[in-house]
N, C-alpha and C positions, 0 to 999 in steps of 0.2 A: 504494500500500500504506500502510494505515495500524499504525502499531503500538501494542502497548498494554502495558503490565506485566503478564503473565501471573500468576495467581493460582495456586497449587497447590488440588488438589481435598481441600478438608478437611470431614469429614463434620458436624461441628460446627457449621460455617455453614450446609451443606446443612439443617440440621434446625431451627435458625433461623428460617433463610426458611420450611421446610414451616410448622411454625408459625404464622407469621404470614400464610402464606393458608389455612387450615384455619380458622384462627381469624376470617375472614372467610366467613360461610357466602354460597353460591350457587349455588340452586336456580335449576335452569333456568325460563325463563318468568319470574322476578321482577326484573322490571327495575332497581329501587331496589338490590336487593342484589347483582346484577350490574354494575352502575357504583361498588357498593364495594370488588367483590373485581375489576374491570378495574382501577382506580386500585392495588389491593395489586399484582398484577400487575407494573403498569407500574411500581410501585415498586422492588418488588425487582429488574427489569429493569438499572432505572436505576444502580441502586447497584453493581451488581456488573460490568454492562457496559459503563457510559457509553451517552451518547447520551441518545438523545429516543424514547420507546416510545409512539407514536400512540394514543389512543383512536380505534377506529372505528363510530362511533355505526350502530347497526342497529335496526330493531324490539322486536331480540329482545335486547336489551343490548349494549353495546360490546366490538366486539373489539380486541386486542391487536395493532399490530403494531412490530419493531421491525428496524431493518436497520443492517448492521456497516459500511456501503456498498461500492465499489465495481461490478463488475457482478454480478448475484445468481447462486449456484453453487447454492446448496442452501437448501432451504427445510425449518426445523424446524417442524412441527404440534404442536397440540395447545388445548386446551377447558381452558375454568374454571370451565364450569358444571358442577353437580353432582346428583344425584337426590334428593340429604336436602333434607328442607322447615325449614324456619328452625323453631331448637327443637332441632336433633339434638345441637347442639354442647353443648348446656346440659345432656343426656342422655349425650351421648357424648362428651367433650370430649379433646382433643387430648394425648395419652400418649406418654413414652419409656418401657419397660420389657421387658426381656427380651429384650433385642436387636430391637425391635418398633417401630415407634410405630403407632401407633392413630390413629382419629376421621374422622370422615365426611371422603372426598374424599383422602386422603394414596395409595390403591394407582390410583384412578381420576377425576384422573387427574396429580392436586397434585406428587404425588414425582417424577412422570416430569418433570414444568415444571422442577421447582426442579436437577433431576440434568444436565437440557440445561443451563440457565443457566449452571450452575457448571464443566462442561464446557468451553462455548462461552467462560467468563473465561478457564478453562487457556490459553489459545491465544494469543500474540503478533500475531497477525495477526486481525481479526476478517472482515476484509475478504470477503465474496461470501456472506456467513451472513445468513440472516431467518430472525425468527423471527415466527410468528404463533398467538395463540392465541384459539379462537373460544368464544361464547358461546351458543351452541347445539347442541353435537352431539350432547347428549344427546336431544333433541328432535329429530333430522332434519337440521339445519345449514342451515336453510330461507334465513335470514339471509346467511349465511356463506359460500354454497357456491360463488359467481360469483366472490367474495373469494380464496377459498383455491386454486380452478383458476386462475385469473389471474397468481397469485404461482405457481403449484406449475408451471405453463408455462411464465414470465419465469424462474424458477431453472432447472428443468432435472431436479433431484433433491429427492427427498422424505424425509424423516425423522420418523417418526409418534411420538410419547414417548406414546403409553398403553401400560398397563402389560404387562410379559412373560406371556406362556404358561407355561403348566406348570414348574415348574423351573427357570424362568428364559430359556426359548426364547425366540429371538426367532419373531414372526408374519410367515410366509412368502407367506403366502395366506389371504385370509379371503371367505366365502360373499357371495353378493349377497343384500339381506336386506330388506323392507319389511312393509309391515301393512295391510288391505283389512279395510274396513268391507261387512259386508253388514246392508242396511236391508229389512226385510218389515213391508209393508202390506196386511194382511186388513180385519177387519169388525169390529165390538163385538155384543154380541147378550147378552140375558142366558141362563146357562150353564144351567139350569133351565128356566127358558118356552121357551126356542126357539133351543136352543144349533144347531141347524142354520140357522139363521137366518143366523148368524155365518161368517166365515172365518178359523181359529184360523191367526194367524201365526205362534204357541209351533208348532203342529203343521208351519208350513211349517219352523220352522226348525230343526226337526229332520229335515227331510227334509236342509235345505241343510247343516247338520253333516256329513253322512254323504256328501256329495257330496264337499263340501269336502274331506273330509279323505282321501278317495280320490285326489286330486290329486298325493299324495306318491309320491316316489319315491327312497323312505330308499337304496338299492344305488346309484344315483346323484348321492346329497348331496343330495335334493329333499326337504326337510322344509314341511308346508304344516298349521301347528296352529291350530285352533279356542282360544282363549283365555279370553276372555268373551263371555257371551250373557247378556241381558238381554227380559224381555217380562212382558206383564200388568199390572194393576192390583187388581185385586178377587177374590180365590177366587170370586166366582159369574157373571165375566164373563170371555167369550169375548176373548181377548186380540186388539187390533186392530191392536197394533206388535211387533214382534219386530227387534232389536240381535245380529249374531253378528259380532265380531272373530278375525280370523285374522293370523297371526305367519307368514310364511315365510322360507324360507332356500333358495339356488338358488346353485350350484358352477359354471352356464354360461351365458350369453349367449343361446344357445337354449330353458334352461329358464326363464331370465326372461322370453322372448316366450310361450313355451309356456302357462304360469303364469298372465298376466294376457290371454290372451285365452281363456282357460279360466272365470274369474271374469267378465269380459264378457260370454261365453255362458249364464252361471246363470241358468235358465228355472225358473219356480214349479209345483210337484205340482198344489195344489189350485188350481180353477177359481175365477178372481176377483183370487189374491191377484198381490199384485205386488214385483217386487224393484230396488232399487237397490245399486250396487256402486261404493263410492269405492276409491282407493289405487291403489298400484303400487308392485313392487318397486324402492322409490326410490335404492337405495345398487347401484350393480351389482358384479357378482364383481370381486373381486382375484385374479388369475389366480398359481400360483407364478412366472410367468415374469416379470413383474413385479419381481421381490425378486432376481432371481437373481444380476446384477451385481452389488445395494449387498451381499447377505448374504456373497457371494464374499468380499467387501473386508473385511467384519466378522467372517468366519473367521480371514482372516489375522492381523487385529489381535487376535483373541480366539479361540484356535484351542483346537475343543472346544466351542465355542456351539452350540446344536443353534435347529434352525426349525422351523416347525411350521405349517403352515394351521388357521386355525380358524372356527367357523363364526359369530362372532359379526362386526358390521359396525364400520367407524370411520368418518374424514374421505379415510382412505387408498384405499377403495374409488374413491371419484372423483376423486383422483390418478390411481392405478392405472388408471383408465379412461380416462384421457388420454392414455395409454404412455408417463407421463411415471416414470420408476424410483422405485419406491418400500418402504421397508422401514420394518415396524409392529413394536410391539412391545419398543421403546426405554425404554421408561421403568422404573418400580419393579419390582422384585420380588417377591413379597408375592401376597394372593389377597383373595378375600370381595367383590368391587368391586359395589357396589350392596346388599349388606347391611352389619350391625348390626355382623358380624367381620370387618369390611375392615380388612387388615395391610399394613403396607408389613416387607422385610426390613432393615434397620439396615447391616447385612454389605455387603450387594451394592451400596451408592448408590455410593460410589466408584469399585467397576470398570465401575460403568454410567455413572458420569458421566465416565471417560476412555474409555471404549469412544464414547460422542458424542464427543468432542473428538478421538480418533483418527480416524475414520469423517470430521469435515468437516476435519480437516488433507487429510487424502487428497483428497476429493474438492474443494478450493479450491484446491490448489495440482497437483495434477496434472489430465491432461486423464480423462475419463471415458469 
């Protein structure tokens, strides 16, 4: 056991720290500005926790990781990558006001980082705690995913800090959820001389819309939406490629086989044309049963927390599909996460960052 001088949770620092990773923008995929805000990261890591917080160099930018040592009990999650493209912060720049703060990245998924951190200080004991934070989830966790199952295994128990549901819920369950590219290869022809000539893949791909989006099965959590579609070149020519993007969301393990061998099957209306089909529901379901242990534990410590499944995905989903226990939905309170009005709440950081610090006292020192 190692010990440390316990910190009380003071929202002042918390806001601090948010700050000064906000104030480090990073958009996923840029690698330059992801090894900025991995070093802030590891920064504020260091300061508040001791120790040595790993860069872990990947493709997709470095991830974070840091351990309290001893043997690993619980593994905290979470990303520093962000959706805003460098530029937002110049536009949107980092605000306390109103019991609020503001600026790209503080509700998704900044406040939820900084609210474990300062948690994880409260504790005298930091011993069996890792923390990991990847640099890609926003994009798939393509990078990351071997990393974060490996640790989320070696622990045992999972702790996700994006940010809360509705009201402050925590996520009890959330959808399996991936994205399928369908590609259609017709003919060019001009649309005037000899538009039969042509094979209009705009016309196959409105056949394949309508397929597509037949696939749903909303009374069962089977959402399967058409998003963007792209074709053509020229108003007087026969479109010769057609682009349809599809968004799904699947509640079971059946509907994800169901799903992508459904898209597999997409056979073309008109005679000639031809289809290709990438993707796959990549993130699979998070079952409630999953959460039921850790949420149990997080009732007690916080009784009156409500939970909630939802259908959007995290890093949690492939915990969760490990059967390794896992509870999402830890971090900020606050709403807007990927637009202009993303708020964190001011109020809540505190009972969410000893709600962490209660949640791995439990599970470090008792058996689970």
């Amino acid at each position: 056991m190692v010990m440390h001088k316990a910190v009380p949770v003071r929202v002042e620092a918390m806001l601090e720290d948010l700050r000064t990773l906000v104030e480090v923008e990073s958009p996923s995929r840029d690698v330059d500005a992801l090894t900025a805000s991995a070093k802030a990261v590891a920064a504020v890591i260091e300061s508040r926790l001791g120790g040595q917080a790993i860069l872990v160099e990947s493709e997709a930018g470095p991830h974070v990781h840091w351990s309290g040592g001893g043997d690993p009990r619980v593994l905290i999650l979470g990303h520093h990558d962000t959706v805003f493209p460098l530029g937002t912060l110049a536009r949107r720049p980092f605000r306390v006001e109103d019991g609020q703060a503001t600026g790209p990245g503080v509700f998704d998924m900044l406040g939820g980082l900084v609210q474990a951190i300062h948690g994880v200080a409260a504790l005298d004991d930091r011993s069996g705690v890792e923390i990991l934070v990847t640099a890609d989830e926003e994009v798939g966790s393509r990078s990351s995913r071997a990393l974060l199952e490996e640790r989320a295994l070696a622990c045992g128990a999972v702790l996700v800090l994006e940010g809360a549901a509705e009201g402050g819920a925590l996520k009890t369950g959330r959808k399996g959820c991936g994205t399928f590219q369908v590609s259609i290869a017709g003919r060019a022809s001009h649309a005037g001389l000899e538009p039969a000539a042509g094979i209009n893949a705009l016309v196959e791909a409105a056949h394949q819309v309508l397929d597509i989006a037949a696939l749903g099965r909303p009374e069962i959590g089977t959402t399967v939406t058409p998003t963007v579609a792209s074709a053509g070149t020229l108003d007087n020519v026969v479109p010769a490629e057609a682009t349809v993007i599809v968004d799904v969301r699947v509640e079971s393990a059946g509907e994800k086989e169901r799903i992508e061998s459904a898209f597999a099957a997409l056979a073309p209306h008109l005679e000639g044309a031809r289809i290709t089909v990438q993707g796959a529901v990549g993130r699979p379901p998070m079952p409630d049963s999953a959460s039921a242990e850790l949420f149990a534990l997080a009732r007690q410590l916080l009784p009156g927390i409500d939970g909630m499944a939802v259908g959007g995905g995290s890093d949690g989903n492939f915990t969760a599909a490990l059967g390794v226990p896992t509870l999402d939905g830890l971090g900020a309170v606050g709403g807007g996460a990927h637009a202009d009005h993303e708020y964190l709440v001011i109020d809540a950081m505190t009972e969410r960052a000893n709600l962490v610090a209660g949640l791995v006292k439990s599970m470090t020192r008792c058996g689970r």
